[in-house]
C-alpha positions in Angstrom: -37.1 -17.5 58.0 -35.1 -14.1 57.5 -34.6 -14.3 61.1 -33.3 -18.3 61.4 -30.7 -17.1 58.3 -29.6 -14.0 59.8 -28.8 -16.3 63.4 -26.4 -17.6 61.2 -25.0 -14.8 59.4 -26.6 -15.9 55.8 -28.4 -13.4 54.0 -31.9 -13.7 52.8 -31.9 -14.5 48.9 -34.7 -15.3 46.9 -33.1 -18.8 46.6 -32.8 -19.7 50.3 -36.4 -18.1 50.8 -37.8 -20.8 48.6 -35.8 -23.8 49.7 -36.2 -22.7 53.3 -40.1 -23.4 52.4 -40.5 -26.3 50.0 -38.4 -28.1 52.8 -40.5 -26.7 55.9 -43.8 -27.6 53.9 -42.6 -31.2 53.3 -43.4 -34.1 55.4 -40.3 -35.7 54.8 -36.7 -35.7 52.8 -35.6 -34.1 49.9 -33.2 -34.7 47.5 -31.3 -31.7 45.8 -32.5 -32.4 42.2 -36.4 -32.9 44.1 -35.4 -29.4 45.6 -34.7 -28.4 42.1 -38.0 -29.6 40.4 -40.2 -27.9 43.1 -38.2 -24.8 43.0 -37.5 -24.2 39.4 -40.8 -22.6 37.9 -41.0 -19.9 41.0 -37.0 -19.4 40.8 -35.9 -19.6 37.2 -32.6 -18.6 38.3 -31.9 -21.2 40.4 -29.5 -23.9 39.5 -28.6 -27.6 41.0 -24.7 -26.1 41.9 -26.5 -23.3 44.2 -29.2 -25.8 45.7 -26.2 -27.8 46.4 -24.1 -25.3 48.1 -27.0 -23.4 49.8 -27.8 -26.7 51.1 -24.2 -27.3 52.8 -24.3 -24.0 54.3 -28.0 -25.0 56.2 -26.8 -28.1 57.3 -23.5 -26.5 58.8 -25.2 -24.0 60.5 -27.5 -26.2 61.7 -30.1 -25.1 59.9 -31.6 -28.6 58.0 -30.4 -32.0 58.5 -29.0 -34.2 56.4 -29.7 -38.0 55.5 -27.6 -40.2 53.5 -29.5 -43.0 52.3 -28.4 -46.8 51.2 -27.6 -45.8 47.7 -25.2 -43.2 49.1 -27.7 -40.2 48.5 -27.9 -37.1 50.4 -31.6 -36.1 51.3 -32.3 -32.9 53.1 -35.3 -32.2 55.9 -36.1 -29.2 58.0 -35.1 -31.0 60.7 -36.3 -28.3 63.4 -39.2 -28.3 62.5 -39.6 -31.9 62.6 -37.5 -32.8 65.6 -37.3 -29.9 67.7 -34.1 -28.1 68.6 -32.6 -30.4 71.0 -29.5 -32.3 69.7 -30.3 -35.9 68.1 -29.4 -37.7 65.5 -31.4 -40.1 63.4 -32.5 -43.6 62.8 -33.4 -44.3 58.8 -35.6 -47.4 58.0 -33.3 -48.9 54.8 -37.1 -49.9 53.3 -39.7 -47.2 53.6 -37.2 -44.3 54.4 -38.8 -43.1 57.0 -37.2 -41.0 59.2 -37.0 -41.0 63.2 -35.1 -38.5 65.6 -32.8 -40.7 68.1 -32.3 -38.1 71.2 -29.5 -40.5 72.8 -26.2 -39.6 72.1 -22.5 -41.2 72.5 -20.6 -38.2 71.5 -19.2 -38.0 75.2 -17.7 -41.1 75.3 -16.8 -40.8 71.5 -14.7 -37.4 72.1 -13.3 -39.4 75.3 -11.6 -41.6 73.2 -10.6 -39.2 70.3 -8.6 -37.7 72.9 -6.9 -40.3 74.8 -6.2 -42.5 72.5 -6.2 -40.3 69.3 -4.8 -37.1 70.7 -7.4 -35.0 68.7 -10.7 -32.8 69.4 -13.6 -33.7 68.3 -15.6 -30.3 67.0 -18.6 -31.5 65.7 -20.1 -34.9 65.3 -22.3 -37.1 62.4 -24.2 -40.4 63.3 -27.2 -42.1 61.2 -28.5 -45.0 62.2 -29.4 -47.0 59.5 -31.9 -50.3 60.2 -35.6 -51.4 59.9 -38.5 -49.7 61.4 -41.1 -51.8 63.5 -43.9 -51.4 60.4 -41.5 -53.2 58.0 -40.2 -55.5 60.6 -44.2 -56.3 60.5 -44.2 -56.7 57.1 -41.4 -58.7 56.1 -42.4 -61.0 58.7 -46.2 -61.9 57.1 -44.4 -62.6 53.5 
């Protein structure tokens, strides 16, 4: 872990070393006050307002990914070691929440037009996919 941080010119604090592995433990996505509730008996000293910005600074460098549900929530993962390192984005089934890497990316053409017909430069790029998986599809379909 002390090696992914320093990558990315973070230091190692207690607090990052214990969010770094409640969210490489967990099989899915975590919200910052679920972050909290896990966190809070090992690291007293922890508080929502550092979860919160510790958690910015992973997902800028790259470090987590970020989901924003339905409800407008933000939901962290460890997405590396979910996904892999190759850039992706995600799809996010609306019902169960479960999460699914999407390796296809438009960014290319999206930058294309930024440029011609924006006259800007596109640094760095956020899609979500937002939809049903094929298991709820399935479901809603036998009710």
């Amino acid at each position: 872990m002390s090696t992914l941080l320093k990558q990315h010119r973070l230091k190692m604090t207690t607090l990052r070393h214990y969010l770094l592995g409640v969210l490489q433990q967990s099989s899915g996505h975590l919200s910052p006050e679920d972050l909290y509730r896990e966190i809070k008996s090992t690291c007293p000293s922890a508080s929502l307002s550092a979860i919160y910005r510790n958690l910015d600074e992973f997902v800028r460098a790259g470090i987590i990914g970020v989901i924003e549900t339905d409800d407008r929530q933000r939901h962290y993962f460890a997405c590396a070691s979910h996904c892999g390192t190759q850039h992706h984005h995600h799809f996010v089934c609306i019902e169960c929440k479960a999460v699914t890497p999407v390796f296809q990316c438009v960014s290319e053409a999206m930058a294309d037009h930024v440029s011609s017909e924006l006259h800007g430069k596109v640094l760095s790029h956020f899609f979500q996919i937002n939809g049903l998986c094929q298991p709820c599809i399935s479901q809603d379909e036998t009710r």
